[in-house]
C-alpha positions in Angstrom: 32.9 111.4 176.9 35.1 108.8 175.3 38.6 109.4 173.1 37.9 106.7 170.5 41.0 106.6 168.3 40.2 104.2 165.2 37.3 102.2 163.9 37.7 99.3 161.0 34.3 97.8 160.5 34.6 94.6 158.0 31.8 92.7 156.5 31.5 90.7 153.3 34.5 91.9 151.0 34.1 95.4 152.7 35.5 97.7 154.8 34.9 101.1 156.7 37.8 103.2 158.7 36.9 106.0 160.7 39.6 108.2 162.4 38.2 110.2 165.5 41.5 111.5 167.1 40.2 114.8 165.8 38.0 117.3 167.9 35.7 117.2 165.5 33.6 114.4 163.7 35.1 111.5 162.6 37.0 111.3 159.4 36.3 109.0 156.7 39.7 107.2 156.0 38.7 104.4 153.7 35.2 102.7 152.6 36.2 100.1 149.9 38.0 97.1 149.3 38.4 95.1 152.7 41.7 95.3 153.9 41.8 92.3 155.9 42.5 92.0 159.7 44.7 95.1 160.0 46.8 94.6 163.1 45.6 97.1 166.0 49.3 98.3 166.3 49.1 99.2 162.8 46.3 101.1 162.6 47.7 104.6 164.1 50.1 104.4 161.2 46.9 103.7 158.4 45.3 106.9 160.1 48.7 109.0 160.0 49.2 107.7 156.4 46.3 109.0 155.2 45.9 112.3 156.4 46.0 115.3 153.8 49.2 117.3 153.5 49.3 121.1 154.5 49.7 122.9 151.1 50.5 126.6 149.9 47.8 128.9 149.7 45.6 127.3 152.1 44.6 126.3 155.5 47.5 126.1 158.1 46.6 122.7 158.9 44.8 119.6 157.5 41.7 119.8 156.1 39.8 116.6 156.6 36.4 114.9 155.0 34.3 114.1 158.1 31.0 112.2 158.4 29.2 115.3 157.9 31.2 118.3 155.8 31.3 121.3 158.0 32.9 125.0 156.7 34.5 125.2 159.9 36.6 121.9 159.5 37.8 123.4 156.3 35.3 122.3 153.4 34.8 124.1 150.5 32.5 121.7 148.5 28.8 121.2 149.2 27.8 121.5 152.7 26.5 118.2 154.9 24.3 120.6 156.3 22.6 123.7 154.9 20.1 125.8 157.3 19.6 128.4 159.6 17.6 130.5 162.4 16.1 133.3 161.2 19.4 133.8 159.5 21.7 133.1 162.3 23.3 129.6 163.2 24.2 128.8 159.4 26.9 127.5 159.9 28.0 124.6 162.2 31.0 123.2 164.5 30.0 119.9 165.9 32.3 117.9 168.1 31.2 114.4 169.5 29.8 113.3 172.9 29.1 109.8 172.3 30.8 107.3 169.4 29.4 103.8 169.9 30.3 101.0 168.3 28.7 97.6 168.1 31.1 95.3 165.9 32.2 91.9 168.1 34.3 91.3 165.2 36.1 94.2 164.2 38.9 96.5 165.3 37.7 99.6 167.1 40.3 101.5 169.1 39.0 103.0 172.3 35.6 103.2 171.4 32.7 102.6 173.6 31.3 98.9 172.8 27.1 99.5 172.6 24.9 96.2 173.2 23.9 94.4 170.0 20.4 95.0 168.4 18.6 93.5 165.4 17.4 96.2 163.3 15.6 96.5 159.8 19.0 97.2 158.0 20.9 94.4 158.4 19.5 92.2 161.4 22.0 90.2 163.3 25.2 90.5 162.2 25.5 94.0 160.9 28.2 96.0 162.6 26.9 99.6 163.6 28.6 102.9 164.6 26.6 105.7 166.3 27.9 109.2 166.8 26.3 111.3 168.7 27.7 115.1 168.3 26.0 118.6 169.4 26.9 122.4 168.4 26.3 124.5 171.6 26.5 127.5 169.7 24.3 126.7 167.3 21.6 124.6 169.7 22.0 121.6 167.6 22.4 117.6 167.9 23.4 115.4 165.4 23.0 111.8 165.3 24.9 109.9 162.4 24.2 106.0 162.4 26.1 103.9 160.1 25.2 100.1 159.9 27.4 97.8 157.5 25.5 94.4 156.9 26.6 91.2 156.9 27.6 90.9 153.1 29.0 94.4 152.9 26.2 97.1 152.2 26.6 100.5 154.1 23.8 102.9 154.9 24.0 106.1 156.3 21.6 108.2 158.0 21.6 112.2 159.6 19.5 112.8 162.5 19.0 116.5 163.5 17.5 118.0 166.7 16.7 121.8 167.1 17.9 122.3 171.0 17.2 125.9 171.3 14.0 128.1 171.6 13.8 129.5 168.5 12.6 127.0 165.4 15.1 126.2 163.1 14.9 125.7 159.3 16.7 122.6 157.1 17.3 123.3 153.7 19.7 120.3 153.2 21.1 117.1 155.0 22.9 114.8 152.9 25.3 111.9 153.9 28.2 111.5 151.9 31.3 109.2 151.7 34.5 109.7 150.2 35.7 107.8 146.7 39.5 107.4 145.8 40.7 109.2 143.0 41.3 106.4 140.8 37.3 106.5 140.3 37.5 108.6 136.8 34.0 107.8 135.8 30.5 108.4 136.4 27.6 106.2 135.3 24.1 106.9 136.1 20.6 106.2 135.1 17.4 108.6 133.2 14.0 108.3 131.5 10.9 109.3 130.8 7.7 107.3 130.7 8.0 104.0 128.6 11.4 104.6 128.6 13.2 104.3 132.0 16.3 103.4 133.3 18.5 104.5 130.4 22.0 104.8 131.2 24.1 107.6 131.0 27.9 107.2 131.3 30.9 110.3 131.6 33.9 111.3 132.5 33.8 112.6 136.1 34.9 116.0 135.9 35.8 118.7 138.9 32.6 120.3 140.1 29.1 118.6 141.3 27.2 116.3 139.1 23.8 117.2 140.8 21.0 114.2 140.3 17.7 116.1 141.6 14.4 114.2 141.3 11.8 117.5 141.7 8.4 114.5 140.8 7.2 114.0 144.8 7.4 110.8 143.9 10.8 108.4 143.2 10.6 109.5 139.2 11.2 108.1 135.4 14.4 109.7 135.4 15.2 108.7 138.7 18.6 107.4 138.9 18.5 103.9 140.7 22.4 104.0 141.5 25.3 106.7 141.0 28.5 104.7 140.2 31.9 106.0 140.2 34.5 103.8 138.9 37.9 103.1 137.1 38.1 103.5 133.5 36.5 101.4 131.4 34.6 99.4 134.4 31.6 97.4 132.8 29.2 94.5 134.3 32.5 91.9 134.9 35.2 94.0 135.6 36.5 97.4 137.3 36.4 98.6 140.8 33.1 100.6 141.7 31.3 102.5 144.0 27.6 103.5 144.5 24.7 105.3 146.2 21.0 104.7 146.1 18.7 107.7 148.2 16.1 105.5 149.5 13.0 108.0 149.4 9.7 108.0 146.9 9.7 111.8 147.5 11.6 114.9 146.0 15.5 113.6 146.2 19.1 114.3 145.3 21.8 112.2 144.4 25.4 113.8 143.9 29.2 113.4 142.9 31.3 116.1 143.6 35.0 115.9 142.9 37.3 118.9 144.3 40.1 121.1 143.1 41.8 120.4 146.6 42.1 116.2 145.7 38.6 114.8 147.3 35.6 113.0 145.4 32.4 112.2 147.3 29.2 110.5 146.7 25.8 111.7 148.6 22.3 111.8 148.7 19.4 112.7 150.4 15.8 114.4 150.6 15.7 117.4 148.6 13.8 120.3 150.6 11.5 122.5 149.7 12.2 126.3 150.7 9.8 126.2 154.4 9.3 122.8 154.1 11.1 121.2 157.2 11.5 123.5 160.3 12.4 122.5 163.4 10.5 123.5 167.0 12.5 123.4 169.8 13.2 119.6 170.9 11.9 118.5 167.3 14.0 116.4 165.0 14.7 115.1 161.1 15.8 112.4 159.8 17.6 112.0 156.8 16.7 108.7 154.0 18.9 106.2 154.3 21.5 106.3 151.8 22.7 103.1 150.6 26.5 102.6 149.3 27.9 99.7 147.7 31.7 98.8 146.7 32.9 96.1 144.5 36.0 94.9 142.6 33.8 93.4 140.3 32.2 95.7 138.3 28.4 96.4 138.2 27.4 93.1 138.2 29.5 93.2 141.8 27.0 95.5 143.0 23.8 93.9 142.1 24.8 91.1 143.6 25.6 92.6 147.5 22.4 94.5 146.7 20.4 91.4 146.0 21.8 89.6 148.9 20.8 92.5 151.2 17.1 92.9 149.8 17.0 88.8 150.0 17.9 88.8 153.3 15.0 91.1 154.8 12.5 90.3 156.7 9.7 91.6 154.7 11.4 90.3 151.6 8.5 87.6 149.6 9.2 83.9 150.7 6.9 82.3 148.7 6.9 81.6 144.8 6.0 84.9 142.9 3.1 83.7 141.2 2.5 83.9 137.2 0.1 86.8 137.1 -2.3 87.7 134.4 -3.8 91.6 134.5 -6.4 92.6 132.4 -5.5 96.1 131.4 -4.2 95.1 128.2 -6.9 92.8 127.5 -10.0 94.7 128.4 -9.3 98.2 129.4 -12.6 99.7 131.2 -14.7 97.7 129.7 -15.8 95.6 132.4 -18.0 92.9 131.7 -18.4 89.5 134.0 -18.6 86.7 131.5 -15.7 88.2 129.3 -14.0 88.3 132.4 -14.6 84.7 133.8 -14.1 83.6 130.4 -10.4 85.7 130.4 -9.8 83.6 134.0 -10.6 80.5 132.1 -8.1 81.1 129.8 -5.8 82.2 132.3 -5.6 78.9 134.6 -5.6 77.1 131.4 -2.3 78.4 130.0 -1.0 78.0 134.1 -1.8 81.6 135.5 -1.6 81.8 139.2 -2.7 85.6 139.9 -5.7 87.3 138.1 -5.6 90.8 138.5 -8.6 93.5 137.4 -7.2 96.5 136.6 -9.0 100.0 136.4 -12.8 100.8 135.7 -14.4 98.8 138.5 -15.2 101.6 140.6 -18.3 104.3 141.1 -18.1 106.0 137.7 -15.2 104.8 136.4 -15.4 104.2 132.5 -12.3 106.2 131.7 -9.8 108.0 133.2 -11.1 111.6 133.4 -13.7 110.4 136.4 -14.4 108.5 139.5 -10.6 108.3 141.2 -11.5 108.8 144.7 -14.7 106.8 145.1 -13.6 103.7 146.0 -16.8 101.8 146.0 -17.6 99.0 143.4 -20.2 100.4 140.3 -23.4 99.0 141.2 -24.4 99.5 137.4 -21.4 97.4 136.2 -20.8 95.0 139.2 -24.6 94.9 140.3 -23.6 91.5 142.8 -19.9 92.8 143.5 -17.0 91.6 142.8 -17.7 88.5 144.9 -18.5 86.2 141.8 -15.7 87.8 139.4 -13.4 86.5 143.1 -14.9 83.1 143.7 -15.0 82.3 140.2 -10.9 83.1 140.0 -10.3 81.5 143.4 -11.6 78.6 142.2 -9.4 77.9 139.6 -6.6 78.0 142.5 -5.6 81.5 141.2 -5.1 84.6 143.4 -7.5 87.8 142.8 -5.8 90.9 143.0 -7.1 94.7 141.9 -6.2 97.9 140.6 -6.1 101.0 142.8 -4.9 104.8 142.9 -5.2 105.5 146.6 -3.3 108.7 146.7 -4.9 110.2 143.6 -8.7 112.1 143.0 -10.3 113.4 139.7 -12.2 116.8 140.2 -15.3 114.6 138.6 -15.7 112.8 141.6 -18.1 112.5 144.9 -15.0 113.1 146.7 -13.8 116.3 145.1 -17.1 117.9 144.8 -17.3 117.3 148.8 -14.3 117.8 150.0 -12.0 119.9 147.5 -9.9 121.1 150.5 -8.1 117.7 150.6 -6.3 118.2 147.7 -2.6 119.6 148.0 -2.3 123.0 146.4 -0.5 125.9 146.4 -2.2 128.7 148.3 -5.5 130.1 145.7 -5.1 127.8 142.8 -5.3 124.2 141.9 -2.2 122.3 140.6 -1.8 122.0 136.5 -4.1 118.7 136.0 -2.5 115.8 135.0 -4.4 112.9 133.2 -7.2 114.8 134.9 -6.5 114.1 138.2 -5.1 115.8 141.3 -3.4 114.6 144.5 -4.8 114.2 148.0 -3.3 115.8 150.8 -2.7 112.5 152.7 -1.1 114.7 155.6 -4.6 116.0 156.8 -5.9 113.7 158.7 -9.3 113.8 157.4 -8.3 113.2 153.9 -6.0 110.1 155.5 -8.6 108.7 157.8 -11.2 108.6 155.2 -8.9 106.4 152.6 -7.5 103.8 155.5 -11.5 103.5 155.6 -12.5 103.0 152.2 -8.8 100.8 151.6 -9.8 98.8 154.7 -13.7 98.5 154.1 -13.0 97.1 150.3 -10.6 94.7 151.5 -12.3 93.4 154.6 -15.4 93.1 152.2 -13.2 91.3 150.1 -11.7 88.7 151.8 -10.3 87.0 148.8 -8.6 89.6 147.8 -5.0 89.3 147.9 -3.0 91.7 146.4 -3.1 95.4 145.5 -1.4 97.0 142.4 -1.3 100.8 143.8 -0.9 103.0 141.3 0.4 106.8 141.3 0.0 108.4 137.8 0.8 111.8 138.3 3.8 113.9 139.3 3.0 116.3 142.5 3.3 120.0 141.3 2.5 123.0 143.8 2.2 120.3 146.2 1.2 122.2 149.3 -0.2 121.3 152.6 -1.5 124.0 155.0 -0.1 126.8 152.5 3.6 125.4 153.0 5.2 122.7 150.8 4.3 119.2 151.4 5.8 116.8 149.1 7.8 115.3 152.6 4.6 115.3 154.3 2.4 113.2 151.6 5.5 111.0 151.6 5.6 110.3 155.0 1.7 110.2 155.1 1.8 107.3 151.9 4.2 105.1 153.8 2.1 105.3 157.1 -1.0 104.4 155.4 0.8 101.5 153.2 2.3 100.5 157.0 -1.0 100.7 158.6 -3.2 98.5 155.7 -0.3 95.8 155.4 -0.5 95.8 159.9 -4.4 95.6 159.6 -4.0 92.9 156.2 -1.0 90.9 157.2 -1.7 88.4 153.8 -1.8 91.5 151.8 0.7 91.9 148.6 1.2 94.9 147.0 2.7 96.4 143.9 4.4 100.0 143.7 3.2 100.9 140.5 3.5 104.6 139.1 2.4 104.9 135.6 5.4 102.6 135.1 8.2 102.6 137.3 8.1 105.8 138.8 8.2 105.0 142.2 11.2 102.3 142.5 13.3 102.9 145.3 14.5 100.9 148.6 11.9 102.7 150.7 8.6 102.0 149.3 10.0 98.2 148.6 10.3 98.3 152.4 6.2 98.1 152.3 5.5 96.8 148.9 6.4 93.1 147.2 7.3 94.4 144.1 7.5 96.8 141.3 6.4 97.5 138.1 9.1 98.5 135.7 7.5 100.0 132.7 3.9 100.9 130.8 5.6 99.4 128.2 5.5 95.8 127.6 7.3 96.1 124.2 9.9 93.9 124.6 12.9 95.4 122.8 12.5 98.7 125.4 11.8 96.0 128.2 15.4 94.8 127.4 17.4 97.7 128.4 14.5 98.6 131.1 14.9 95.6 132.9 18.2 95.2 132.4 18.8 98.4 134.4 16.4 98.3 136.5 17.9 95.0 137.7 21.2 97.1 138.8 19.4 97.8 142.4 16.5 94.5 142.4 16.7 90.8 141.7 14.1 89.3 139.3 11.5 88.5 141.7 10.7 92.2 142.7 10.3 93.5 138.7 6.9 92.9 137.0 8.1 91.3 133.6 4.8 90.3 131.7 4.4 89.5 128.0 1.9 91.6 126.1 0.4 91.4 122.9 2.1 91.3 119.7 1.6 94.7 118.6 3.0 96.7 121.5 0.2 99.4 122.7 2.3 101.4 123.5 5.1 101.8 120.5 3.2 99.4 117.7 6.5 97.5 117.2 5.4 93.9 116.4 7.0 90.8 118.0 7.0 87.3 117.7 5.8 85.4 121.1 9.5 83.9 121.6 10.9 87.1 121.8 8.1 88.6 124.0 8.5 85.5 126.0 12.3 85.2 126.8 12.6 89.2 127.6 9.8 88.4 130.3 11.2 85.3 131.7 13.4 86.6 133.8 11.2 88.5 136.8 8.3 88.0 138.7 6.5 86.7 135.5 2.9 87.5 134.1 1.1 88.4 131.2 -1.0 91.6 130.3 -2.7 90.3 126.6 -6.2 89.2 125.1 -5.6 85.2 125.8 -9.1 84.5 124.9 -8.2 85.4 121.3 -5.8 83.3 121.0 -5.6 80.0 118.4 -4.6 76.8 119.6 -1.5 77.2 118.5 -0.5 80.4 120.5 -2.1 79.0 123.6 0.0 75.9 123.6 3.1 78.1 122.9 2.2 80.3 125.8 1.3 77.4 128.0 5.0 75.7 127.4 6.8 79.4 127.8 4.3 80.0 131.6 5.8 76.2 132.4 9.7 77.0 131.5 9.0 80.1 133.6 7.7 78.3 136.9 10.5 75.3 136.0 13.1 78.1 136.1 11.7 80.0 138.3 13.4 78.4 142.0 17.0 79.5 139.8 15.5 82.9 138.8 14.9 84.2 141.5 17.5 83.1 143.9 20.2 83.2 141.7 23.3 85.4 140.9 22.6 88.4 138.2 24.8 87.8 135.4 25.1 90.6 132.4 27.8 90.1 129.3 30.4 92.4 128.6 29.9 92.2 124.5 31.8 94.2 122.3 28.7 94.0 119.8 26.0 96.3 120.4 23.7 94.6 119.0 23.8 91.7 121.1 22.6 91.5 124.4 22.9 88.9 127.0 22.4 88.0 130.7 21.3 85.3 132.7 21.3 83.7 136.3 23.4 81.8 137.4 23.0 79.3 140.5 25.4 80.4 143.7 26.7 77.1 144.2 27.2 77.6 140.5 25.3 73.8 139.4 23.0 75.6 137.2 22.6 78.9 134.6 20.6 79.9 131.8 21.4 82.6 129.8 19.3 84.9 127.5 21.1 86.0 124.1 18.8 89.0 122.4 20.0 90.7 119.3 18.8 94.2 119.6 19.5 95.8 115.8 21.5 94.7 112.7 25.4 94.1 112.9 27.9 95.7 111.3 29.6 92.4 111.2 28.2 89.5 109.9 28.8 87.6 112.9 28.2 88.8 115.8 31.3 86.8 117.4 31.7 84.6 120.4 29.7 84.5 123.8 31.2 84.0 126.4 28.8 83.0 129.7 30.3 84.6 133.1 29.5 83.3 136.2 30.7 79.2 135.9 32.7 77.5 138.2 36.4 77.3 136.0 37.0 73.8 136.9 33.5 71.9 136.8 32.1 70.9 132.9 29.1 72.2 131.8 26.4 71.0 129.1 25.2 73.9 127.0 21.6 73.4 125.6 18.8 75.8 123.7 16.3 75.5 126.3 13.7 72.5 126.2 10.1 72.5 126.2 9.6 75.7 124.0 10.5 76.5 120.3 13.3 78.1 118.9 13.3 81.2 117.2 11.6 80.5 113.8 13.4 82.3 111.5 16.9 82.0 112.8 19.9 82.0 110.4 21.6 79.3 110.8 25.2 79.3 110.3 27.5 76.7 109.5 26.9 73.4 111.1 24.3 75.1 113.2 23.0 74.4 116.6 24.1 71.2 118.1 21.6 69.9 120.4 24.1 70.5 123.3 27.8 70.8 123.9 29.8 69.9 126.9 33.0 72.1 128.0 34.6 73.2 131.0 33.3 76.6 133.0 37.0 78.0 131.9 36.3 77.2 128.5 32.8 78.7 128.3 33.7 81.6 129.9 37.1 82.2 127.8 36.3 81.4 124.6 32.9 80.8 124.6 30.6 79.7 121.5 29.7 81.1 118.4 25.4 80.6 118.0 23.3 81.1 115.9 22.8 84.5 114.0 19.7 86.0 114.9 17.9 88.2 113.3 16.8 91.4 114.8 14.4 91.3 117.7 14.9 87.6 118.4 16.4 85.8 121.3 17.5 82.1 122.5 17.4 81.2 125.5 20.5 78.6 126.8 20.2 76.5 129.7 23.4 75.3 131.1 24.2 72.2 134.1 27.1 70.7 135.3 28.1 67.4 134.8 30.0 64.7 136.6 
């Protein structure tokens, strides 16, 4: 083998240092802030300097934090690796054969250079460290990969090969990477249905802040990113670092901070007791974890992560078109000339997506029946869907339909024929939930059989464009084969997404899951977006977008505007404020439009058009979120990245304690170019704003520094309203 000394891989305003003098895996010395083009005879001394003293009372030489925490290098904390072989082999001492290293640009000791290859992580550009290490004694090879991308995302992954006779059983792999101590906080993300992505923020005390999604699938509560970061670090400011675990299955996310000085952040797949053991020559493969560093607070992080996700392949390229879906409007009652007359409505008002929701399927009018017999209801859709299609199509809209692929009601064909393909624990049927159990995508009957019905209604349907998969149910005694099988099913649902979008390459698809249950990194590698929420009231849409938009950009979160009574809460809200909280995301609407009076259809009509005139900003544009000391007022907005254009979104959320609110000051503006401020044009103002003082001036013009320093005092709005700025610079 190789004696690599030192590896500095550098990419955006990021840096990774890896010290492999050691015998054993290489040590983490720095992922953080980039520290520039370190000279090479400098780097010994960065190593040397950074190496843990030998203290009292405890090993008799360093103890170091390597790729992978091992017992036998001295860690106490959570171990990298947790398994065993029939009770032997449980703990580990790997030492590496192989480090390769392919990074043109960066400084990387002795290493062994390995030829450049585009991969899904990063593509060209991205510089990559592989390490390949094996434990003789306990018949074990590990692969770690590490690719840093161009703008300065890291991902980790843990491969793990059983190299002896005897199987061997994983109970836990999880890449972690060390945080400096000046990270004294933690901030992370829970829910519930109709009520995701609420943040939770703490002091990060000694111990293991333990994150464990237990849903087999991503989960309400899931935390989107773990952030560690200096005190008092907000959306502008403070340093921060951050994980995403980049699986739809059962997963854990941790921060652990140490007695003996170290702080880590982790994740990976969390195993079921049997679930993953090895035969001899078989391997696993962690999720990729995703870690993100920034001196610029949160809104730091958004933006590398939107950058990365922009730059994939499989990323959408084309305009995210206005979508109207009918659950909202119609529920199961299906009925073709309320429908065409909906789609009427719908290009009317500018609508470039109809979508038909649930109940158009063999015996399918409500949801205690039919999931699972994907054929069209002859009684309700006696020609097919083919006229509802043509008749949308040609209005120049895209069709698009509702369905719950991985999901079965026990009052179905299906069930009553083939009850084995439903995951279970051994003798009994799961809890039901919303009257419907899971199918054991991992048998291959049960697999082959959907890919056929998936396949049959779309090739049947050529004009059907776009799939809004649904997954409404938690997996609970999920077993395949009388073993758990939550990994299985998750492997299984990304195959068969993989295998319809090879066999429909036009196809779009939407990772719904009664909400935003499944949003994570990994199904968005085979879907084109998500949907955030069952709720459409916009005051919880706020905060749900808002934190949501911590890991996507606009384009990938559903934002629709639904009625005016909220289905889902009964708050009532004016169109205005409906319509600015869903401007900003891939736009639509999910609301009755054919009972609307003139006057709400010309109102919606201008909001769909400031959506689609904004829309080449919103979604390419840099996330923006204000740091204001009210918390009553909420703002963001978008700003261009050659920083020409912005608009900005000012809500107020609740009543003041102060009468005024105060100053807003927009982030994101070039300091030294002049700006004009205006409401934005083409759609009303809030009607029952309180106007204070000389109110509202049609537009102001001030530098960037200005605007962002001082900033302006608006309007007072009441409660539940917003106002929407749009801001250019000027000559």
């Amino acid at each position: 083998m190789t004696d690599p000394t030192v590896i500095h891989l550098r990419r955006g305003h990021t840096s990774l240092v890896l010290d492999a003098r050691g015998p054993g895996l290489p040590r983490v010395v720095h992922w953080g802030a980039d520290l520039g083009p370190v000279p090479a005879d400098d780097l010994p001394a960065l190593l040397d300097a950074t190496v843990p003293p030998v203290v009292p009372s405890s090993f008799d030489a360093p103890t170091v934090l390597s790729l992978l925490p091992e017992a036998s290098a001295g860690w106490s904390g959570r171990p990298g690796l947790a398994g065993h072989r029939h009770g032997r082999d449980w703990s580990t001492a790997f030492r590496p054969d192989t480090i390769g290293v392919d990074d043109p640009r960066g400084d990387v000791g002795d290493a062994v250079r390995v030829p450049h290859e585009e991969d899904d992580r990063g593509g060209v550009g991205a510089a990559r460290v592989t390490v390949r290490a094996t434990d003789p004694d306990a018949g074990l090879t590990l692969t770690v990969e590490v690719t840093l991308d161009p703008v300065g995302v890291l991902t980790v992954r843990h491969r793990l090969r059983n190299d002896a006779d005897q199987p061997y059983e994983v109970r836990e792999l999880t890449p972690v990477l060390p945080v400096p101590a000046v990270a004294t906080e933690l901030l992370d993300l829970t829910g519930r249905w109709c009520r995701e992505r609420a943040p939770q923020r703490h002091p990060w005390p000694h111990g293991a802040w333990v994150r464990e999604g237990r849903h087999g699938r991503t989960g309400h509560d899931a935390t989107l990113l773990l952030v560690a970061g200096t005190a008092g670090f907000g959306f502008g400011h403070g340093e921060v670092w951050a994980v995403h675990t980049a699986w739809s299955g059962d997963h854990l996310t941790v921060a652990e901070r140490r007695p003996t000085g170290e702080s880590t952040l982790g994740g990976g797949e969390l195993l079921a007791p049997g679930e993953i053991v090895l035969g001899p020559g078989e391997e696993y493969a962690t999720p990729l974890l995703y870690a993100v560093h920034s001196t610029a607070g949160l809104d730091g992080l958004s933006d590398l992560l939107h950058t990365h996700l922009r730059a994939r392949p499989e990323h959408p390229r084309t305009p995210r078109p206005v979508t109207l879906n009918v659950w909202e409007a119609v529920y199961f009652d299906h009925d073709l000339d309320r429908l065409r007359t909906l789609a009427d409505r719908a290009a009317e008002v500018g609508v470039e997506r109809f979508v038909l929701d649930d109940g158009w399927f063999t015996g399918r009018r409500h949801d205690r029946a039919g999931l699972g017999d994907w054929q069209v209801d002859a009684d309700v859709w006696p020609a097919g869907l083919g006229p509802l299609v043509e008749h949308v199509r040609g209005h120049g809209m895209q069709f698009g339909l509702w369905v719950e692929p991985e999901m079965v009601n026990p009052d179905s064909d299906l069930f009553r024929a083939h009850p084995d393909w439903v995951l279970t624990a051994p003798g009994r049927l799961p809890l039901p939930w919303r009257h419907q159990q899971v199918l054991d995508l991992a048998n291959p009957a049960a697999y082959a059989h959907l890919l056929d019905r998936l396949d049959a209604l779309l090739t049947g349907n050529p004009g059907i464009g776009y799939l809004k998969w649904d997954h409404n149910r938690d997996l609970t005694e999920a077993g395949h084969a009388g073993r758990p099988g939550v990994h299985a099913q998750t492997v299984a649902a990304y195959r068969l997404l993989d295998e319809l979008r090879a066999r429909h390459p036009h196809l779009e698809i939407e990772s719904c899951s009664s909400g935003g249950a499944r949003v994570d990194l990994e199904i968005l590698r085979r879907t084109d977006r998500v949907w955030a929420s069952d709720t459409n009231d916009a005051l919880e849409r706020l905060s749900i977008q808002r934190w949501t938009g911590l890991l996507l950009p606009p384009e990938l979160v559903g934002t629709h505007i639904g009625p005016g009574r909220s289905h889902t809460t009964g708050r009532v809200h004016t169109l205005g404020f409906r319509a600015v909280t869903a401007l900003f995301g891939h736009h639509g609407i999910e609301w009755d439009i054919v009972a609307l009076d003139p006057t709400e259809r010309a109102e919606l009509t201008a909001w769909v058009a400031l959506h689609k005139r904004l829309r080449p900003l919103l979604h390419t544009g840099r996330v923006v979120r204000f740091d204001h000391p009210d918390p009553a007022v909420q703002a963001h907005g978008v700003v261009a990245h050659d920083r020409s254009r912005a608009v900005y979104a000012v809500s107020r959320v609740a009543t003041s304690v102060t009468q005024v609110p105060g100053p807003i000051r927009l982030p994101g503006l070039d300091p030294a170019r002049r700006y004009a401020v205006r409401p934005a044009q083409g759609v009303p103002e809030p009607e029952t704003m309180q106007i204070t003082g000389p109110g509202w001036l049609p537009a102001v013009t001030l530098p960037g520094s200005v605007l962002a320093t001082v900033g302006l005092h608006l309007p007072a709005l009441n409660p539940e309203q917003a106002l929407l700025l749009e801001v250019d610079a000027v000559a």
